[in-house]
C-alpha positions in Angstrom: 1.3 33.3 -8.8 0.3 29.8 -9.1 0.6 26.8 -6.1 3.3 24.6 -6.7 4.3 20.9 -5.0 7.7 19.7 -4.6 8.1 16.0 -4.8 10.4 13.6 -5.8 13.2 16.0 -6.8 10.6 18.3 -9.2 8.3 20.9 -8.9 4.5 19.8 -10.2 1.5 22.0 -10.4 -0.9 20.4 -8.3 -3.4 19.3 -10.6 -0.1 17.0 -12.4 1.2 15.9 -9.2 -0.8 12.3 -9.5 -0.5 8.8 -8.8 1.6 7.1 -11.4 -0.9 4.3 -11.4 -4.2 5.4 -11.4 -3.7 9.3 -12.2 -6.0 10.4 -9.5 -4.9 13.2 -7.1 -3.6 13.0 -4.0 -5.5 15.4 -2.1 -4.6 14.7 1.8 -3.7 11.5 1.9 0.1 12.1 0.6 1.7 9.4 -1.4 3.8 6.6 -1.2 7.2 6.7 -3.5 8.5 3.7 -5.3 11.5 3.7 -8.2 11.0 7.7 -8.8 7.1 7.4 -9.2 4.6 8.5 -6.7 1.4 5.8 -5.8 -1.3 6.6 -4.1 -1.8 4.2 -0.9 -4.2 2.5 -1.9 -1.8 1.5 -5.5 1.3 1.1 -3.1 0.2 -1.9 -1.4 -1.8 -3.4 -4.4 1.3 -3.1 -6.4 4.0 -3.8 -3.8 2.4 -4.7 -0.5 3.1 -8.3 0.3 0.5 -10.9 -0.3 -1.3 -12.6 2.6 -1.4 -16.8 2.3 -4.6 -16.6 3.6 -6.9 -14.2 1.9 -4.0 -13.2 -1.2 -4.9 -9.5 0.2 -2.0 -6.5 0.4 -1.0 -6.7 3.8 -0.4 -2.6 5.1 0.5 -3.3 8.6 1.5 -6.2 11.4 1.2 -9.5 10.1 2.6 -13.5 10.9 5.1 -14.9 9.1 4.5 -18.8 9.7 4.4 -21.7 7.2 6.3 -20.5 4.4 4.2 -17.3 4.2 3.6 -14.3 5.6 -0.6 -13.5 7.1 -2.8 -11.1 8.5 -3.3 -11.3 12.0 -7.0 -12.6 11.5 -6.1 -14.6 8.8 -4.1 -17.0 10.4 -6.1 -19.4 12.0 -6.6 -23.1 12.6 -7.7 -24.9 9.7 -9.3 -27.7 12.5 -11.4 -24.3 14.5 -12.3 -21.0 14.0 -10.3 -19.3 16.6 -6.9 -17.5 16.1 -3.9 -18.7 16.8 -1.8 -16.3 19.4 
């Protein structure tokens, strides 16, 4: 009797059940599905993840959308100062 995962419609031994971008396991951290394949987190939102306008980083969770773009919450700031705009 072997353990099994069932996933995206299929059942995978664990040791195939991967990320579909880098091949590593996913151990506890689940994964993220996009177009039938299975990403790791840290893939998801390098490969899908909007862009940030300030730093060009994935951004994973509230952000600004202002000036065309959408930001990080740190990362939009005024270009005159270095304090945040609220």
């Amino acid at each position: 009797w072997q353990r099994c995962i069932t996933a995206l419609d299929k059942t995978w031994h664990p040791e195939h059940f991967c990320c579909a971008h880098c091949g590593q396991n996913f151990g506890d951290d689940g994964y993220h599905e996009k177009a039938g394949n299975a990403y790791c987190r840290q893939d998801f939102f390098k490969l899908f993840a909007p862009k940030c306008s300030g730093c060009s980083k994935p951004i994973e969770d509230n952000y600004v959308t202002a000036l065309g773009g959408q930001w990080h919450q740190d990362c939009f700031v005024c270009r005159v100062c270095p304090f945040s705009i609220d």
